[in-house]
Structure formats: structure tokens, C-alpha cells
C-alpha positions in Angstrom: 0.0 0.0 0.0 2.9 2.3 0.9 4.7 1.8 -2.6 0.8 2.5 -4.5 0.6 5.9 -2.3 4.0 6.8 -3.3 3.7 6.1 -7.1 0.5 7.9 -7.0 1.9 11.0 -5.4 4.8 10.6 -8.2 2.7 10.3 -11.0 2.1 12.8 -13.8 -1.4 15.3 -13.3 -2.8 13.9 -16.5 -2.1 10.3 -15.3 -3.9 10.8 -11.7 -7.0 12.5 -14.0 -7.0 9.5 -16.1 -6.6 7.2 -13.3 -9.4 8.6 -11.5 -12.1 8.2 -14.4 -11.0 4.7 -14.6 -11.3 3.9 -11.4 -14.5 6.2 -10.6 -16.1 5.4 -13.9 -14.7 2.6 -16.3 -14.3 0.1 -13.0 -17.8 0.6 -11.8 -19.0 -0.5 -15.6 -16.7 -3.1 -15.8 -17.8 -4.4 -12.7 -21.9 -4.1 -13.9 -20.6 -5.5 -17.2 -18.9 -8.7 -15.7 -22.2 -9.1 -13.1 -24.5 -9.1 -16.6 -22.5 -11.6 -18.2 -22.1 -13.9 -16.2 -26.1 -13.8 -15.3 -26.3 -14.0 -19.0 -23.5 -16.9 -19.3 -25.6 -19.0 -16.7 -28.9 -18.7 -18.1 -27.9 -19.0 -21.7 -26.0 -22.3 -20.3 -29.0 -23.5 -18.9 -31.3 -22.7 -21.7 -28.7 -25.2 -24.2 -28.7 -27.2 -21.6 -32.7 -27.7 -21.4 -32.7 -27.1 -25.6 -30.2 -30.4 -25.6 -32.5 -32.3 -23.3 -35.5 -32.1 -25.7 -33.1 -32.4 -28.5 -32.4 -35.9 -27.1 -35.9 -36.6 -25.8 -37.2 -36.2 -29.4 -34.1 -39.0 -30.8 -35.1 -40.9 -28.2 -38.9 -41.5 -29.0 -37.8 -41.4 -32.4 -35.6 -44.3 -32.2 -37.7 -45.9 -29.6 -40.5 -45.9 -31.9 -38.0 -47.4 -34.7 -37.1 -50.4 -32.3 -40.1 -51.3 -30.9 -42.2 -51.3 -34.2 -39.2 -54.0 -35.3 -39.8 -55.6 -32.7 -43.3 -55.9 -32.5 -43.0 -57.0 -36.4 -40.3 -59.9 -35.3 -43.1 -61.3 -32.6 -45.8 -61.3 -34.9 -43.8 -63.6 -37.1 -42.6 -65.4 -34.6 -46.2 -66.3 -32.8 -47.8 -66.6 -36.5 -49.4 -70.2 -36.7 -47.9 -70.4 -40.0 -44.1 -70.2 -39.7 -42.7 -71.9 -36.8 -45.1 -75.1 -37.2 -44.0 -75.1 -40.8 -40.0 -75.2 -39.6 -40.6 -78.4 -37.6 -41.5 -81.0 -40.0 -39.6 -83.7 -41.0 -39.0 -83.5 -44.6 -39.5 -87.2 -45.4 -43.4 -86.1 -44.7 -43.5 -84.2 -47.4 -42.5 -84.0 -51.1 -40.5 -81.4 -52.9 -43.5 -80.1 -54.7 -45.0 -79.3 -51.4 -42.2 -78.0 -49.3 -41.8 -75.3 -52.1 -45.4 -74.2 -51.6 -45.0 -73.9 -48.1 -42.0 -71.9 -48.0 -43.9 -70.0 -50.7 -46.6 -68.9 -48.0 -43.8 -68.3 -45.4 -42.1 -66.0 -48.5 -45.0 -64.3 -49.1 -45.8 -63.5 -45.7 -42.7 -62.5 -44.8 -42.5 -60.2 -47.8 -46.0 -58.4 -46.9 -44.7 -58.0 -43.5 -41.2 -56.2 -45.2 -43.7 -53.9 -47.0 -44.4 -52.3 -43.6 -41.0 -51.7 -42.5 -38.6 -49.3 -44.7 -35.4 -50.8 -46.3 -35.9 -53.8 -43.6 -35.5 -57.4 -44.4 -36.5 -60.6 -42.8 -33.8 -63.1 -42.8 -34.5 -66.7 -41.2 -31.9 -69.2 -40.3 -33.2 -73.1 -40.7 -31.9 -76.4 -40.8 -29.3 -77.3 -43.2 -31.8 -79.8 -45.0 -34.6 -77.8 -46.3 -34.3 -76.9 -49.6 -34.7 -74.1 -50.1 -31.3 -73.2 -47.7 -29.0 -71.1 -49.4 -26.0 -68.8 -47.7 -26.8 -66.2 -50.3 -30.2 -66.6 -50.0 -32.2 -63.3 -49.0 -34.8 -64.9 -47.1 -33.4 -68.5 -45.9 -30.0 -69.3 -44.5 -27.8 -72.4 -43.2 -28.5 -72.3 -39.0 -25.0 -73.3 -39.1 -24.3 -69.6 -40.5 -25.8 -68.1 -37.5 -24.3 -70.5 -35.0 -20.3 -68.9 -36.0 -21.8 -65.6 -36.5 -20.0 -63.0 -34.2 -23.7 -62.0 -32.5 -25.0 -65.5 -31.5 -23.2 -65.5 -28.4 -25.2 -62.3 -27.6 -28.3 -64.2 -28.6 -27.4 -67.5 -26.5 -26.7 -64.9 -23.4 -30.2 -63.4 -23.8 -31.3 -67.1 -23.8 -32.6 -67.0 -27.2 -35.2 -63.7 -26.8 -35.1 -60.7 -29.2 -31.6 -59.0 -28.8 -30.2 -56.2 -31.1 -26.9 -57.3 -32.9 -25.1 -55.7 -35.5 -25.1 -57.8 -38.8 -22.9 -57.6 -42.4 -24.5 -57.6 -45.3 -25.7 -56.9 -49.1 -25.0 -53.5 -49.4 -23.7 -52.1 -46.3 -23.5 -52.4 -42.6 -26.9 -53.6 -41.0 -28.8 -53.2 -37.4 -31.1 -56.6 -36.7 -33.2 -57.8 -34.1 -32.7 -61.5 -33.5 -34.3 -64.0 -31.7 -34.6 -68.2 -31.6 -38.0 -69.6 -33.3 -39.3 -72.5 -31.0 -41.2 -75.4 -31.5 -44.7 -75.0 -30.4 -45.0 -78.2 -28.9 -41.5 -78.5 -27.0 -40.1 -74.7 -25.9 -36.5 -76.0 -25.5 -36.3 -77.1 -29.2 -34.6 -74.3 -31.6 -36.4 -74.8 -35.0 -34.9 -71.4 -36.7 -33.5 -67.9 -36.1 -35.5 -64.7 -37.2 -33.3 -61.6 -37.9 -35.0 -58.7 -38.8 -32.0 -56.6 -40.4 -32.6 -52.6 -41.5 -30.1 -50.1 -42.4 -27.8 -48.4 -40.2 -28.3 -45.1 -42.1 -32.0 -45.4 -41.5 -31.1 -45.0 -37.7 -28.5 -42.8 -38.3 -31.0 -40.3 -40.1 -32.5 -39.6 -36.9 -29.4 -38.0 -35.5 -29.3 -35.5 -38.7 -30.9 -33.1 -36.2 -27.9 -33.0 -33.5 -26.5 -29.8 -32.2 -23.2 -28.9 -33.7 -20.3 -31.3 -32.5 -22.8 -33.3 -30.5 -22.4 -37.6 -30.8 -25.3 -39.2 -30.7 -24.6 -43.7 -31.5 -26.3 -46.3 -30.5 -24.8 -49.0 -28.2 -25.7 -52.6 -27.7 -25.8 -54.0 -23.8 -21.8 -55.0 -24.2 -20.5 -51.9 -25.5 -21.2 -52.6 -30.2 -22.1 -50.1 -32.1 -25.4 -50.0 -33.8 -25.3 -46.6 -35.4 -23.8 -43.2 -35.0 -23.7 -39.8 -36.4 -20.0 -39.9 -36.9 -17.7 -42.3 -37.9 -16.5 -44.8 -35.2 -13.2 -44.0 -35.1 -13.6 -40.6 -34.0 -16.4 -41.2 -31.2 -15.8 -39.9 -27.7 -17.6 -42.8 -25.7 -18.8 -43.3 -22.4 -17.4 -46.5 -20.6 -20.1 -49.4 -19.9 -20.3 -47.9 -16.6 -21.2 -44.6 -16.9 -23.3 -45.7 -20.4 -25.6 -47.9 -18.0 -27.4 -44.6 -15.9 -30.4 -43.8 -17.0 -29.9 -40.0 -17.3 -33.0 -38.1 -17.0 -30.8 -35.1 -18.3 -27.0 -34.4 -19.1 -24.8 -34.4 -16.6 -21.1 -33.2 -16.7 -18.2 -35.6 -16.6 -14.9 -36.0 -18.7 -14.8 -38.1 -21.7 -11.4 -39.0 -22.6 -9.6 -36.4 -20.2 -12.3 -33.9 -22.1 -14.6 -32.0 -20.2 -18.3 -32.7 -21.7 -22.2 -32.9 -21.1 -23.1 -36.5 -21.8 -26.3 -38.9 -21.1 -27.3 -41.8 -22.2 -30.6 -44.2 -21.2 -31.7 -47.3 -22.5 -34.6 -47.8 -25.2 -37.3 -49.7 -23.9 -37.8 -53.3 -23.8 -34.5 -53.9 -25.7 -30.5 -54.2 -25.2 -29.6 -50.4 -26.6 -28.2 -47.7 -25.3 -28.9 -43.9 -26.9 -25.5 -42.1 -25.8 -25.7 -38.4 -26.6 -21.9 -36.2 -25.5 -20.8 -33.1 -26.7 -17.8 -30.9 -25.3 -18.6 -28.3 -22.7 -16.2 -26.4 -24.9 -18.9 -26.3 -28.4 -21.8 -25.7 -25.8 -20.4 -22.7 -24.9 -18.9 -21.7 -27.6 -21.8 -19.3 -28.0 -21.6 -18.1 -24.6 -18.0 -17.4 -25.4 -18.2 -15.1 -28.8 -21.0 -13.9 -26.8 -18.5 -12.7 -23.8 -15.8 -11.5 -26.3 -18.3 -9.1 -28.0 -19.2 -7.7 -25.0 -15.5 -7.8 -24.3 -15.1 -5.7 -27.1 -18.2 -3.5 -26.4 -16.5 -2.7 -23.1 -13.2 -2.3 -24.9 -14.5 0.2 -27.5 -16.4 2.1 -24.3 -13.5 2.2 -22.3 -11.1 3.6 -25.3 -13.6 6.5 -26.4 -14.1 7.6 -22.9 -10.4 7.7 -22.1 -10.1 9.0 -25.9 -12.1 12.0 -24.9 -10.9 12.5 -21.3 -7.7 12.6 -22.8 -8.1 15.3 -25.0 -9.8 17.4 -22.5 -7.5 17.0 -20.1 -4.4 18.2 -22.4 -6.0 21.0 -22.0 -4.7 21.3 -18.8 -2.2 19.1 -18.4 -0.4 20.0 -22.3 0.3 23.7 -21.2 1.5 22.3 -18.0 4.0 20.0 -19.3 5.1 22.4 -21.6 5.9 24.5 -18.4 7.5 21.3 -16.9 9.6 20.9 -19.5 10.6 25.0 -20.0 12.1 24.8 -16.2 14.0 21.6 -17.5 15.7 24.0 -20.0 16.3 26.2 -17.6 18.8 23.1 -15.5 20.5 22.9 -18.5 21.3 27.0 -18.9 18.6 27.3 -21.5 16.0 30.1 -20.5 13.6 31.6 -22.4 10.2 32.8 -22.0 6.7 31.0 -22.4 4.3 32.5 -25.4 1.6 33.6 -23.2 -2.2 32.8 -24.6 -5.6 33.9 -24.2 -6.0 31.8 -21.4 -6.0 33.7 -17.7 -7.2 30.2 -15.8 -4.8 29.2 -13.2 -2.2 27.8 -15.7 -2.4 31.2 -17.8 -1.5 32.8 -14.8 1.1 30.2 -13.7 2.7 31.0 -17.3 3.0 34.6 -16.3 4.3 34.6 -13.4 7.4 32.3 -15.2 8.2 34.5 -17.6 8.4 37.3 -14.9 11.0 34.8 -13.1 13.0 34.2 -15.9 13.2 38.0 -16.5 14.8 38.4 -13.1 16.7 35.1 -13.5 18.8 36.4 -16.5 19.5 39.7 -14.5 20.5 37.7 -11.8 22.9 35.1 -14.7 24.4 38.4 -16.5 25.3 39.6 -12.5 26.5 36.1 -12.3 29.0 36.1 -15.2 30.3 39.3 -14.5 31.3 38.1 -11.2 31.8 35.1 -12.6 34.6 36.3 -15.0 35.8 38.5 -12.5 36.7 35.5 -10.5 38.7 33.1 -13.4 40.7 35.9 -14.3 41.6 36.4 -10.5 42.2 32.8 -10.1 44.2 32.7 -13.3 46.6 35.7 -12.3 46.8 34.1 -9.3 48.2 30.7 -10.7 50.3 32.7 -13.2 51.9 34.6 -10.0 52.9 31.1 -8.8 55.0 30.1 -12.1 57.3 33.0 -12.3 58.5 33.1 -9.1 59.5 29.7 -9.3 61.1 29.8 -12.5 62.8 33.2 -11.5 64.3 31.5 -8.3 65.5 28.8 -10.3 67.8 30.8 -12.7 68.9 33.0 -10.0 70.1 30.1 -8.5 71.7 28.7 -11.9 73.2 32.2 -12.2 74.6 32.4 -8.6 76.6 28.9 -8.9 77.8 30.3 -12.7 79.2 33.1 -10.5 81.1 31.4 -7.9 82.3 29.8 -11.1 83.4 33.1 -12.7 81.9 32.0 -16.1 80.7 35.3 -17.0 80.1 34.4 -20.6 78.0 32.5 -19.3 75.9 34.5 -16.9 75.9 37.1 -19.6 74.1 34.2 -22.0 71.6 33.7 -19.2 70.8 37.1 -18.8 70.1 37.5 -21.9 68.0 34.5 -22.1 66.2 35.1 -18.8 65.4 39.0 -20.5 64.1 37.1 -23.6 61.6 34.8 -21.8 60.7 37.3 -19.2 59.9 40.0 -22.2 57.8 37.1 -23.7 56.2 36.2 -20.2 55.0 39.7 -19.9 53.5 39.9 -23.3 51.9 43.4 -21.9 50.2 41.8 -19.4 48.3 39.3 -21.6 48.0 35.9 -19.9 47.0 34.1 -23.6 50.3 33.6 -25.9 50.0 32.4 -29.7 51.8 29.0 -29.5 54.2 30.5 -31.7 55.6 32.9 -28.4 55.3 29.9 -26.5 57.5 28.2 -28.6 59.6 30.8 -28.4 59.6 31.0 -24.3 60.5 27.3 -24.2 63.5 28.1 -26.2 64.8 31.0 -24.5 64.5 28.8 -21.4 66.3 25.7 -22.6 68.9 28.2 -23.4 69.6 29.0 -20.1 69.4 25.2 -19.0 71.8 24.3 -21.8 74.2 26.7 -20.1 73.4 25.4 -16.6 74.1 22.0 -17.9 77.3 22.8 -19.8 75.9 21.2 -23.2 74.9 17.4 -21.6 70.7 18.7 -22.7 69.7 18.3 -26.1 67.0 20.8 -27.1 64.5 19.9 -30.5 61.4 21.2 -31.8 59.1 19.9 -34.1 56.2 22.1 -34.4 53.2 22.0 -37.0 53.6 25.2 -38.7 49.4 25.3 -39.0 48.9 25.0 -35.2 51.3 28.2 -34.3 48.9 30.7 -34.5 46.6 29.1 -32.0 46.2 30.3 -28.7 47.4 28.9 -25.0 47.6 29.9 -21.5 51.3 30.9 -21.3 53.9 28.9 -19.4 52.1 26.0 -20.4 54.9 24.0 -21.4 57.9 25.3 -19.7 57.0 23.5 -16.4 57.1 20.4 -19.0 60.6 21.2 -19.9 61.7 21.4 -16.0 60.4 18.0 -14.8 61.9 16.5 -18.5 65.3 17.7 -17.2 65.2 17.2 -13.3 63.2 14.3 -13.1 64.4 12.4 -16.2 67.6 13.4 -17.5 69.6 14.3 -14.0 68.3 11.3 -12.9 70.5 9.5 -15.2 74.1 8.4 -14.5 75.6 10.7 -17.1 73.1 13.1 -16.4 73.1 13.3 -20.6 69.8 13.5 -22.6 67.4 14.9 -25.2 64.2 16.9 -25.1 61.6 17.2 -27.5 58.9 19.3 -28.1 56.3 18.1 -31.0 53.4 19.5 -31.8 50.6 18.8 -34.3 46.7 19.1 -35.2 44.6 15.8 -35.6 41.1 15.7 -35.4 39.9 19.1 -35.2 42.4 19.3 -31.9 45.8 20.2 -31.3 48.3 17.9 -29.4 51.1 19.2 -27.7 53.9 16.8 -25.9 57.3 17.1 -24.3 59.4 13.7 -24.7 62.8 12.8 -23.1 64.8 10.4 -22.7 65.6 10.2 -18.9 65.2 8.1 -16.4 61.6 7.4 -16.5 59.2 7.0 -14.3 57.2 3.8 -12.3 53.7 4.1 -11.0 53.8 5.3 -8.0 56.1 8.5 -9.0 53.5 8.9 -11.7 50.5 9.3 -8.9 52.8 12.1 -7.2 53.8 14.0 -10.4 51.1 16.5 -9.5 53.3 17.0 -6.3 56.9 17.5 -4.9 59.3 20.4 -5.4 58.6 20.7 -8.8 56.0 22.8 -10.4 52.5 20.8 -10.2 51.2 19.1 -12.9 47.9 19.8 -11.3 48.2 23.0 -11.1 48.4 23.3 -15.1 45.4 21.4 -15.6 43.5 23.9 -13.4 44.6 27.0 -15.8 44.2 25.2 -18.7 40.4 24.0 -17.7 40.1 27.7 -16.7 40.8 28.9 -20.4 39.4 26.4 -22.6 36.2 25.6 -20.4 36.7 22.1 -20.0 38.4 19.3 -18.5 41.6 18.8 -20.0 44.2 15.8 -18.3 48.1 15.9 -18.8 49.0 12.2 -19.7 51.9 10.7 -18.4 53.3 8.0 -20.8 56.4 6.5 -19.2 59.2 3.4 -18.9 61.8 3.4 -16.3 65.0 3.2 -18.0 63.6 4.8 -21.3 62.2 7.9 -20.9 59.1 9.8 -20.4 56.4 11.8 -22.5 54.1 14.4 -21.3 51.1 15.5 -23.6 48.6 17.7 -23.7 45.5 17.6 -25.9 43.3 20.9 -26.5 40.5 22.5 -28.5 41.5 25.0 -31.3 41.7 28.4 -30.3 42.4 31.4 -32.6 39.8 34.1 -31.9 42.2 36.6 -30.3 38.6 38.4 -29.3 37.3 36.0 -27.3 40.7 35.9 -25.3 40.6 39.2 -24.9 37.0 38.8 -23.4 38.0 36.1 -21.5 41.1 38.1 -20.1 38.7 40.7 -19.3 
């Protein structure tokens, strides 16, 4: 709770308006939206429900009505005083002549009783003997046929009354009702079978009706198929267990690891199951699209509100952001003022009272600067005052042990050479030299040192003629020169060496170095360059920052035993102007 009160305090105006019409508005209708659905959902779930019930209730009778009228038929023939009395004669008591004619009347009989049925066919199986016994016949067949038929075991198990088998034959796949045809004068003898076969599509027609992706089949006692509205490969069947309740409705349970309505209840009177399942999934497939449209309704609701919320409340929040995003500028040293409109609501008068503070903000920033420069070109006389000092005590020293020497051709070249770079150091007072005088400097000072050192200091320069014109704090290098020959040359056993100055331009920048080849340095004298009795190396950084207005490092590239490089890298500066300003 304490992290949603904190990003709610943090978040953006617009964002809390927006947030507050969702949860005052959209939330609430969401909520009604949800509520109606699912009232909806359930009642449209029970009304398939209760449509699938009658659905079922209608195959049902149908199909009952099918069965029972075949089995009424299969009775009649079987109680008719013509046919089983006829089966049970011997045929030594009669002729061929007049077994014809009595098969004849069976024949006919059982032909106007076929008339009454629709694509149905009476099939009796008698005694091998008769005559008129033929395995293709269409009315009589070998008993032995029917005893290694795959259904008389269902028939023996139903001790010989009417059971529904399934049954092969011309044409396609048959459903028949079969039953034993006794002799009316001793029950326990068998004198035929009576198989009334029809077509499994004229069952199957009365599932043409069935709801999308509902299975509707018929099912014997022990689990064959009589008919079904789908192939019987792809049925989803119920196991003999569940198949055998008598469902008054459909009940929920998985088929398969499927979640479906199924139900199932026997037909009158006979051995088959009607077993009706279809997925929960198809029966609410409806109710689904019927939730996604609404879905969508609330979807199409919820983006036209916040559509036109949002537009209304940039309003507010747009000139507010702007105003945001002005006092931004102003962190980055960009200030200008905000166009002022017709608007004198809060916000219009927020947006006034700005531009009156940046007014008096860039009085205050043009106070600033003055001081400002005031300040750098304190801090940078002030540095300056620390360099010649130093350098002056160092070749009053030089010149006081060329004295106690008497070498007064010498002290008369360092004179000279201390009056050269001193008139160069003055420059009138200017603190920015032209590389070109600082060149100059650094050679009027190894002057003096090659005296000092009696020769052992090489002195070369290899300057970019292109890059001599551009400007640099003077006295720059010199303190370059001085460590070179202190701290790298006299280090050395010979105290012999060479110094080089190089300059050049690359990359829109000029780089500047100072290279000998002393002692050298190792790390830890590297991390205390920037201090000692020498002139800091810190201390150039600062006036050089100062001057070019940003940070620039002196790199120390060194070996011990080799020698040691000191560069500089800096921005291009040739606008004599804007020194002058900046000396100023």
C-alpha cells in the first residue's frame, strides 16, 4: 500500500485524472458489465442445456419408436401359426412339390410384413436340410451360418429372446433384431433364427438433427455399435459404466480427459443404449463469442471515454507539461520565456508569473557572469603569479653557482635568455600567448638550461607550422621542460639527454607533448607527479580547464629506463577576441 501511495503522489497530473475516471467510472461499468455476463452466461448455459434435453428426448422416441415397431414386427412372425409349425416338420413327410409351396406362404408373408418396414429385411436361419437353404439366399440361411456368427453369443446370453446385434450384409453395414423360433410343442427345441436386419443409415438419419459437435450412437448392452452420427473412429464414448445410468438429463463428466455434457438411457424393452456427449467447450462456444463481443463493447467504451478524457484534459495538463519541460531547459542554462495565450485560468496565470521569473533570472545570470569572469581571471593571475617566481628562483640560483664559477660568458648568455623569456612572459600583461611565443619561451629557457648543464641537454622542436597561431595559457609548457630535465635526465648516470617538443593538429584538436629520454618514471612516482618540489602538474590542468572551459588531463606515458612523454590535448583556439574577453 505504501509503494501505491508513493507512485500515485509521483505520477504525472494527466495520469492521476486518467486514473481517477477509470477507477470512478470505467471500474464501476466493468464491474456491472462482468455481473451481466455472467447472469447472462448462466442462463444462456441452462437454456442449451434444457434445448439439448429435448433435442435428445425427441431421438429418443424417435428411435424408440423405430425399435419397438421391429420388434413388434419380429413377434408377430414369430407367434404366427404359419411359420414356426411349418419349420418343424420332417421332410421325409413331405414332397419337394409341397415344401416349395409352403415356404412359398412363409415367402410371401414375410414379404408383406417387409412392405411395412422401410429398407428392412427378414432373414430366417433353418436347418441345413430344407431346400430351399442357401448362404446367399435373402430370405433363408444355413443355421450353421448363424451358429459362427459374431452375435449368436449375444443371442445365447439373452437365452434365445429378441436381442439387437449388428449384422454384415448386401450393401452395407446392417442393425437386426434377433431372436430363436421355437417349437410349439417343446419350448427348448430351436427350429430357426428370425433376424430382422434394416439399415444403419435409417437410424442414423434420426441423428441428422444433432447440435453442432454433438455424438449421438447407439450402443448394444456389451458396448457394439449400432449406429452413430460420426464415424467410429472418432467417437468420444462413455465407458459401460457410466453408459448404464439412466440419465434423466446431461450431466457433466470428462470423456477422454475432455470436459463434456453427456447422457445416455436405454430404449425400452430392448438391449440399446442412446448415448448423446458433446464438449462443454462447443456448448459454450456461443456463450464465449457472446462474452468477447461484450468484451469488445467494453473495450470500444473504455477507449472512447479515455479517448475523450484525454483530449480534454491536455487542455490542462499539455500547457503544464510544456511549463514542466521549459524549467528543465532552464537546468540545462537554456531560459527563455513561455508564449503567453488567451488563457488567464490558473495555468495562464502560472505562465506569467514564469516569464516574470526568468526576467529576473537572467538579470541575476548576467550579475553572475560578470562576477563570474571577474573570478577566473583572478584565479588565473593568481596561478600565473605562482609560475614565475618559481622559474625566476631557479635561474637565480643557476646564475649564482655560474658566478662562484666566474663564467661570465656564461651568466651574460643567461641574462640574456632570462630578458628574452621574461619579455615574452609579460606579453603586456596578456595571460593568452600564440603557440608560436610559447614556442619561443621554451626556447629562450632551454637556453639557459643548456648553459646550466654545460651542453649534456639536447634541445629539438618539431612544431606544425598550421597549429602556431593558435592560442594557449602561457607557461604552459615550460613546467614540462623542467620536470623533463630534473626528473628524467639528471636522474640519469651521465646526467646526458634529449628533449623534445612536438606539436601537431589531428582531429579538429591540437596535441602538444614534451618527450625525453631520462630516467623514467614507475607508477607510483606517476600518482605524485602532480606534487613534490617541482611545479605541479595539477596546477596546469587547473589554468588550462580555466581557459578552454573544459576538462583537459596531462597524460603521463612512461618506462623506467627509457624515458618519459608528457602531452597535452586541446580545443582550437584562434579568436584573439574571445581571449581578450576572457582576459577581461
Amino acid at each position: 500500500m505504501r509503494r501505491i501511495r508513493e507512485w500515485f503522489r509521483n505520477a504525472s497530473l494527466r495520469g492521476k485524472i486518467l486514473l481517477l475516471i477509470v477507477l470512478g467510472g470505467l471500474l464501476p461499468l466493468g464491474i456491472v458489465m462482468a455481473t451481466s455476463f455472467i447472469v447472462v452466461r448462466t442462463q444462456t448455459e441452462e437454456r442449451l442445456i434444457d434445448a439439448l434435453n429435448q433435442g435428445y428426448n425427441q431421438v429418443h422416441q424417435a428411435v424408440e419408436d423405430k425399435l419397438s415397431r421391429l420388434h413388434n414386427i419380429s413377434t408377430l412372425f414369430a407367434v404366427n401359426d404359419m411359420a414356426s409349425p411349418a419349420l418343424r416338420f420332417d421332410d421325409r413327410e413331405m414332397n419337394v412339390a409341397e415344401q416349395l409351396i409352403l415356404f412359398e406362404t412363409i415367402n410371401s408373408y414375410a414379404y408383406g410384413l417387409e412392405m411395412t418396414m422401410d429398407s428392412s429385411n427378414i432373414v430366417i436361419y433353418i436347418e441345413d436340410s430344407y431346400l430351399v437353404v442357401n448362404p446367399q439366399s435373402n430370405r433363408y440361411r444355413p443355421l450353421t451360418d448363424a451358429y459362427e456368427a459374431h452375435w449368436y453369443q449375444s443371442l445365447l446370453e439373452n437365452n434365445g429372446r429378441p436381442v439387437w446385434v449388428p449384422m454384415d450384409g448386401e450393401g452395407g453395414a446392417y442393425a437386426a433384431i434377433v431372436r430363436e423360433l421355437w417349437n410349439p410343442d417343446d419350448y427348448s427345441q430351436t427350429v430357426g433364427i428370425l433376424a430382422i436386419m434394416t439399415e444403419r443409415k435409417n437410424l442414423e438419419t434420426l441423428f441428422q438433427n444433432a447440435y453442432q459437435d454433438q455424438i449421438l450412437y447407439l450402443e448394444t448392452a456389451d458396448g457394439v455399435i449400432l449406429a452413430s452420427n460420426l464415424p467410429e473412429e472418432g467417437l468420444s464414448r462413455l465407458s459401460i459404466s457410466e453408459r448404464n445410468v439412466d440419465d434423466r438429463e446431461f450431466r457433466s463428466l470428462s470423456v477422454e480427459g475432455v470436459p463434456c455434457y453427456a447422457r445416455s438411457s436405454r430404449i425400452d424393452g430392448s438391449n440399446v443404449y442412446l448415448v448423446s456427449v458433446i464438449p462443454r467447450q462447443s456448448v459454450r462456444r456461443g456463450m464465449n463469442m457472446l462474452s468477447g463481443n461484450m468484451g469488445l463493447l467494453f473495450l470500444g467504451i473504455s477507449i472512447l471515454v479515455l479517448a475523450v478524457m484525454g483530449i480534454m484534459t491536455k487542455s490542462v495538463t499539455g500547457r503544464l507539461k510544456l511549463l514542466k519541460e521549459q524549467m528543465l531547459q532552464i537546468r540545462e542554462g537554456n531560459i527563455c520565456k513561455m508564449e503567453e495565450g488567451p488563457s488567464r485560468d490558473e495555468i495562464g496565470q502560472l505562465i506569467g508569473n514564469y516569464n516574470v521569473m526568468v526576467d529576473r533570472v537572467e538579470e541575476l545570470l548576467k550579475e553572475q557572469y560578470t562576477l563570474g569572469q571577474l573570478k577566473v581571471e583572478a584565479e588565473l593571475k593568481a596561478l600565473q603569479s605562482q609560475i614565475n617566481p618559481h622559474f625566476l628562483y631557479n635561474t637565480l640560483d643557476m646564475i649564482n653557482w655560474m658566478s662562484q664559477k666566474k663564467e661570465s660568458e656564461n651568466i651574460r648568455s643567461v641574462v640574456q635568455a632570462m630578458s628574452r623569456f621574461y619579455r615574452l612572459t609579460l606579453n603586456k600583461g596578456k595571460d593568452i600567448v600564440s603557440i608560436r611565443d610559447e614556442v619561443e619561451m621554451c626556447e629562450a629557457y632551454m637556453e639557459i638550461q643548456k648553459r646550466r648543464y654545460k651542453g649534456r641537454i639536447c634541445y629539438e622542436v618539431e612544431v606544425d607550422e598550421d597549429i602556431l597561431e593558435c592560442l594557449i595559457p602561457k607557461i604552459t609548457l615550460q613546467p614540462f621542460l623542467e620536470n623533463a630535465i630534473i626528473h628524467g635526465i639528471n636522474e640519469k648516470g651521465d646526467g646526458r639527454g634529449t628533449v623534445i617538443l612536438n606539436g601537431w593538429m589531428e582531429d579538429g584538436r591540437i596535441t602538444l607533448s614534451v618527450t625525453d629520454d631520462g630516467e623514467g618514471m614507475r607508477e607510483e612516482d606517476k600518482k605524485k607527479s602532480g606534487q613534490g618540489s617541482h611545479y605541479g602538474l595539477t596546477n596546469i590542468e587547473h589554468r588550462l580547464e580555466l581557459f578552454f572551459g573544459e576538462r583537459i588531463p596531462v597524460q603521463i606515458e612512461s618506462s623506467p629506463g627509457i624515458g618519459t612523454c608528457v602531452i597535452i590535448n586541446i580545443p582550437i583556439r584562434i579568436d584573439m577576441e574571445e581571449a581578450a574577453e576572457y582576459e577581461r
